[in-house]
N, C-alpha and C positions, 0 to 999 in steps of 0.2 A: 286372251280371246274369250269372251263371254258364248260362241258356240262352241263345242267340242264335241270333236268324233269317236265314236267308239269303234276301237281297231280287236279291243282282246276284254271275253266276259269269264269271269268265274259265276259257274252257274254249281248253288251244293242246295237242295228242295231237299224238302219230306213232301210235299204232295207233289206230284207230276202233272197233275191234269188243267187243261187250259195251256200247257209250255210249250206242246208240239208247234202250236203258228208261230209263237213268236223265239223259238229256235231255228225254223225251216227261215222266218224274214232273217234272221240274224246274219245266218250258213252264209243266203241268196247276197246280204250286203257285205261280206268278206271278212266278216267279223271272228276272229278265232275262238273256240273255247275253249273252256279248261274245268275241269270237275272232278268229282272224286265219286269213287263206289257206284251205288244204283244211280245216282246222277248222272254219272257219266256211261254206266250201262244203258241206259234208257234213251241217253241221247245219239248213241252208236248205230241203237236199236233203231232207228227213224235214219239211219244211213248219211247221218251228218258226224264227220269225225272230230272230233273230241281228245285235247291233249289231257292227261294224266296229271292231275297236281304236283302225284308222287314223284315225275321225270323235273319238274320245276324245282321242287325242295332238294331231293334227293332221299327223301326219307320215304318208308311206307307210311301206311294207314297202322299207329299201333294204341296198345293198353286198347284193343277188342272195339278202334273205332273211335276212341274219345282225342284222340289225337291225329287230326290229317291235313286241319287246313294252317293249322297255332304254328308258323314260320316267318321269319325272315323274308324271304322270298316272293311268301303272301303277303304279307301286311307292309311291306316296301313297296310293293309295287301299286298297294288300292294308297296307302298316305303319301307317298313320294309327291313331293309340291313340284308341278312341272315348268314352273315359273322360276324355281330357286338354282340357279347354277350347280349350288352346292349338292344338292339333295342328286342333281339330273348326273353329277359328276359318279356321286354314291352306287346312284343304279346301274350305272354302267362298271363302275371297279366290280361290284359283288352282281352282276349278271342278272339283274333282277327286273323283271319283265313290266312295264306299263300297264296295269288292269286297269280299265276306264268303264265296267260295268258289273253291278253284282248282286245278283237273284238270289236272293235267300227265302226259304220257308221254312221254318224254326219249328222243333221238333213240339207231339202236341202236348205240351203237358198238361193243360189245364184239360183235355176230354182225357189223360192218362188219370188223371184227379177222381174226376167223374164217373169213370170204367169201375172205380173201386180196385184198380191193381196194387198190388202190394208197393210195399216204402221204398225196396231196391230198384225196382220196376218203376214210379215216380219219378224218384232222384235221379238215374237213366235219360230220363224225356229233361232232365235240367241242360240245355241249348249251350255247351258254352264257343267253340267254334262258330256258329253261325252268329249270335248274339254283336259275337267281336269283330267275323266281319260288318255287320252292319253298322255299329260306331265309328268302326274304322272309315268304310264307305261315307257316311253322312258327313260327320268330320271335316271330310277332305270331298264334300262337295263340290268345290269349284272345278275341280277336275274329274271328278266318278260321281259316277250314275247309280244308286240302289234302288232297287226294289225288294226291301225287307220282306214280303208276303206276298200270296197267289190274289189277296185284296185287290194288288197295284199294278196285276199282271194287264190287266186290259186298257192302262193309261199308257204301259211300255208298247203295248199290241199297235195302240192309238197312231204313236211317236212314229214307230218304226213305219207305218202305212203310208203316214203325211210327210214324216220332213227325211226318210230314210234314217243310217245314223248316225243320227247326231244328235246335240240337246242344247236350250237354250240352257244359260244360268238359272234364269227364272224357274224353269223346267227341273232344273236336277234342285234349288233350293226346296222346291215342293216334294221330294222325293223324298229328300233328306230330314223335312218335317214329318214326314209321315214313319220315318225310319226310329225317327227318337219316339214317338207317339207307339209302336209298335212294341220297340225295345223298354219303354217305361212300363206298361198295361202288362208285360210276360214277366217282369224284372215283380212288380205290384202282388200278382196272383202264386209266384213260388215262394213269395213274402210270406201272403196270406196263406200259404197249406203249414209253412215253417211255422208259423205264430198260432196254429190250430193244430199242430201233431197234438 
C-alpha cells in the first residue's frame, strides 16, 4: 500500500521545542510512543504517556547514555519490511514492535565545535544512536516515516493537520531525502573537526 498509518513513534530530540503540537496531534490520533531519558520526560511532562524504550529492549540506558536506542528490538521494528512474510514472521517470534515513525534531532556538534568546549566534550556531541536511527528510518522508507531534524518538524505538523496519520509514499520518500541530506552534512563536519585537530 503506498499510504501507511502511523500506529507507534519513537521520538529520541535534543531540542524540544516546536514538538509539544505535534506530540498533543500524535497522542489526539492514537498513535503510541516510545522514548528515552529527557525525551520521554518532556513528553510525560505535557501529560501524554509515553512508553520506555528500556521496557521494549529490556536493557537500561547504559556506558553514561551512549547506549539506549543500538537494539534489536529498535532497529527491527523501524527496518522490518512489512510486505515480506518472512521479516513479519521474525517480528512476531522475537516480539518486536512495528515503529512506522521516527523524530530525531541529533546531538549539536557542530555549535559544541563552535563553543570552543574541549575534545572530550566534542567527541560526546558525536550522534551515534540517533544518526542510526535515521539510516535505518530512511532506508526503510516505504514503511517509516523520519523526521531526522526540528528543520522537518513543521512538514510532520503540516501532515498530521491535513490528512491525519498517515503518509503518502511520495511523502515519506521526501522524508527520507532530507534524512540522508541531514545524515551526510553531520557525518561531513565531524570529518572536518577530525581532519583539523
Amino acid at each position: 500500500m503506498e499510504t501507511k498509518s502511523m500506529k507507534r513513534a519513537l521520538v529520541s530530540v535534543f531540542h524540544k521545542d516546536g514538538l509539544d503540537e505535534i506530540l498533543r496531534k500524535l497522542h489526539a490520533q492514537g498513535v503510541e510512543l516510545l522514548s528515552t531519558g529527557g525525551t520521554q520526560a518532556f513528553i510525560e511532562s505535557l501529560g501524554i504517556p509515553c512508553q520506555k524504550v528500556e521496557d521494549v529492549t529490556g536493557y537500561p540506558s547504559i556506558l553514561g547514555g551512549r547506549v539506549k536506542t543500538l537494539h534489536p528490538k529498535v532497529f527491527g521494528g523501524i527496518l522490518g519490511r512489512r510486505e515480506l512474510e518472512g521479516d513479519r514472521q521474525e517480528m512476531a517470534k522475537y516480539e518486536i514492535p512495528e515503529i512506522d515513525l521516527v523524530i530525531v534531532d541529533l546531538y549539536p556538534f557542530e555549535d559544541t565545535v563552535k563553543s570552543g568546549a574541549s575534545e572530550a566534550d566534542i567527541i560526546e556531541k558525536i550522534d551515534i544512536g540517533g544518526i542510526s536511527l535515521i539510516r535505518a528510518a530512511a532506508k526503510n522508507f516505504k514503511d517509516v516515516v523520519i523526521v531526522p531534524s526540528k528543520a522537518q518538524y513543521g512538514k510532520l505538523n503540516e501532515i498530521l493537520s491535513e490528512q491525519g496519520a498517515e503518509t503518502t509514499l511520495e511523502q515519506r520518500r521526501w522524508f527520507a531525502t532530507q534524512a540522508f541530506g541531514v545524515s551526510s552534512h553531520y557525518d561531513t563536519a565531524i570529518h572536518a573537526w577530525f581532519a583539523n585537530c
